[in-house]
Structure formats: C-alpha cells, structure tokens
Residue, then its C-alpha position, 0 to 999 in steps of 0.5 A: x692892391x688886395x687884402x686877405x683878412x677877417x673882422x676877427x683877426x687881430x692882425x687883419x684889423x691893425x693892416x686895415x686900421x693903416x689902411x683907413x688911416x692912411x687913405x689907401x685903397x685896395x680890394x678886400x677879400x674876406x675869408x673866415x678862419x672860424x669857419x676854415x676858409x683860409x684853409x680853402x686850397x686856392x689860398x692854402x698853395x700860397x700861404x700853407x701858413x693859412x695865417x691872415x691877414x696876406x696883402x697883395x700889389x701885383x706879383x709882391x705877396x706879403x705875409x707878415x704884419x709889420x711889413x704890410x704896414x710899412x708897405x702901406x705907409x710907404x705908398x702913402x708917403x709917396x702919394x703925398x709927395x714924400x711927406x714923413x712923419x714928424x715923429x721918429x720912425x725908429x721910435x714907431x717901428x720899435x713899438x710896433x715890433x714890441x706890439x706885435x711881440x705879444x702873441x695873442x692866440x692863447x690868451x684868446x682862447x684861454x678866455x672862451x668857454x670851454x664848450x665853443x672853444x673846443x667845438x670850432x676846434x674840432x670843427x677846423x680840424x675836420x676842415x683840414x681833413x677834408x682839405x687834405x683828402x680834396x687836395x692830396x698834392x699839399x696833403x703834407x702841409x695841411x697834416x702840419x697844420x692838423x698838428x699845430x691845431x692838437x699842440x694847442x691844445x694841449x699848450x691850453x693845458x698847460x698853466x706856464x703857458x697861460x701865464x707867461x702870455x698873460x704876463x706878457x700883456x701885462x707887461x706890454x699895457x703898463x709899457x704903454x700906460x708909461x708912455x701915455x704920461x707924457x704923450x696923447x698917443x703910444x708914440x707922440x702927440x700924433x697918431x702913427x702906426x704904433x696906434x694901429x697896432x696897439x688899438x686891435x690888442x684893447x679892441x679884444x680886451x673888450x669883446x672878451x670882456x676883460x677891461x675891467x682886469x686890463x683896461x680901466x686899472x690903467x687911467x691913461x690907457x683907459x681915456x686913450x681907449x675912449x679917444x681911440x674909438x672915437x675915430x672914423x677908422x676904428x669904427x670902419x674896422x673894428x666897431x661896425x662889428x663888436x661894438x656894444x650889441x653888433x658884436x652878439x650879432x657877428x658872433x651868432x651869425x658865425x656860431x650858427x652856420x657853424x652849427x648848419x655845416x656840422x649837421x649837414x657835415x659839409x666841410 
C-alpha cells in the first residue's frame, strides 16, 4: 500500500492518523504542494485533481479522504479476525462526513499574511505553467488548475466567503464541544476515526495560532486537545512537525527553497 501526502496537508494527516492508529503499514511518498510537486506530471495523469492525500493497494487507486479511511479501517478489521467497533459505525461515519464538510482551504489562507501568501501563490502558478509547457498532452487540465488558482484568489476577496467558512467552523467546534458533555471523545468513550478526522482541524487552529479565538473558549474541546496530543499518533503525524519550536523549522525550511527556486527561476 502506498500513500501520497504531506505533513501540511489536512487531509493527508486525518489518513495517516488512521493509519498510526490502526497499526497499518504502507509506503509513504512525500510530495510538497507548497512547492508544486503534486503538480509534477507522473502524478498530475493520475489525479489532474493535483489534490493530496491518494491512497494506493495494487490496481485500486483511491482519491477521496472517507473512503481511504474506510478502507484502512476495513483492512484493520480483517487483520484482527473481524473484530468491529463497539461504537456505531453509522454514528462514525456521520461525523467523519460532518467533519470533512468543512472546507478548510479559505480559512487557511485567510489567516497568512498577505505577503507569503501571495508569494507561494504566484510561485505555484508558474509551476503550472511551466508543467504545461513540458507536457502539452495534459496542458488542458493544468490550464483548469491555472483557473482554480486565480478564482481563489479572488474568493479571498470576497467577505461573504470568508465568513461563511468561518462560520462553518464554528458551527462545527460548538457541535462538537456538545458531544463532549457527555463523551471522551467525538463520538463515545473510545477513540475512532471521527478522532482522526477532527484532530487535524484543531492541529491547524494551533499552527495558525488561532486557539485562543477557537479552542480554549470551548472548555471540553480544550482538555480533549490536551489529551489528543498526547497520543503516539498524533506526535508521529502532526507533532514531529509543528509542534512548539518544530513548526518555525518546517515552515522556514520550505520558505527558504522556495526563495532558491524563484532566484534561479526553476520551476
């Protein structure tokens, strides 16, 4: 089994959370989309989506973040003779839906400055372009992702956007913080793959250095954090990266080969 991913794609960390947590092993390949390497075209003819994370066994090929979870949680189950969950898969499966609901792409960045924002932006951009030129047989679908990039651009522009995703989350963290009246974690007392799902969105609450607004005004979610990140997994997938000082280090790391690559304009 093969996953495609990177440390600073939500979506990517709630399938590698599963897998931690499920015990599964696979063969991971990292692909910056930062620095436009899932625009590379050996990836792009598979999935023009260019969108990460893409899970691989064999001939199946599976591009959407439930699924691949499911998926996991299936080859676990069998791995253990079959053994489910004493919670209620229905109950799971509605909050990992509810989860993934929430589109995280404009609120994240709606919250980086300007200035590296727009900078990584315009750096992506003239991937894609240069993409386009070395592989004129898919040049059609890298011109739809050229246009996807300018639309959202301009949907950061636009405060009815902005808010309606913000609104969103909110929505989503007080669901939750309701939960957790009553429950250790989103769905009963045991951990499941809602957990995997859920932990990522308060992961990027925190690097963007927004839990004071989102997090700790919810007492319940704010200890469920704490216990959240106490777990094997979560430092595996998300803590080696961005916890505390780690996350200037993986942040300027990628910020400074980005800077090389526009000086010696290799795209």
């Amino acid at each position: 089994m093969q996953l495609f991913h990177h440390p600073y794609s939500l979506d990517s960390q709630k399938v590698r959370l599963a897998l931690e947590e499920k015990g599964v092993d696979y063969t991971s390949h990292r692909l910056n989309p930062i620095t436009g390497k899932n625009m590379d075209p050996s990836f792009f003819r598979v999935n023009p989506s260019a969108k990460l994370p893409v899970f691989q066994n064999g001939s199946q090929i599976i591009f959407s973040t439930i699924e691949m979870i499911q998926y996991i949680e299936r080859i676990a189950n069998v791995s253990s003779s079959g053994d489910s969950n004493k919670v209620d898969d229905i109950e799971v499966n509605k909050w990992m839906k509810k989860i993934q609901g929430w589109n995280s792409n404009i609120f994240t960045m709606s919250h980086i400055p300007d200035k590296y924002r727009l900078f990584v932006s315009k750096f992506v951009r003239r991937v894609v372009i240069a993409r386009m030129a070395e592989s004129p047989d898919i040049a059609n679908a890298y011109h739809l992702k050229l246009k996807e990039a300018y639309e959202r651009e301009e949907q950061l522009k636009d405060s009815d956007v902005l808010n309606s995703s913000e609104e969103h989350l909110v929505e989503l963290l007080d669901e939750v913080e309701k939960q957790l009246c009553e429950k250790a974690y989103v769905v009963g007392d045991e951990y499941t793959m809602a957990d995997a799902m859920f932990i990522p969105v308060l992961a990027l609450i925190e690097l963007l250095e927004l839990e004071d607004k989102y997090i700790l005004v919810r007492p319940r979610i704010a200890e469920y954090w704490k216990v959240a990140k106490l777990r094997p997994s979560y430092n595996t997938v998300i803590g080696k990266y961005f916890s505390g000082w780690r996350k200037y280090r993986t942040l300027s790391k990628t910020w400074f080969f980005l800077h090389i690559r526009s000086i010696l304009r290799r795209y």
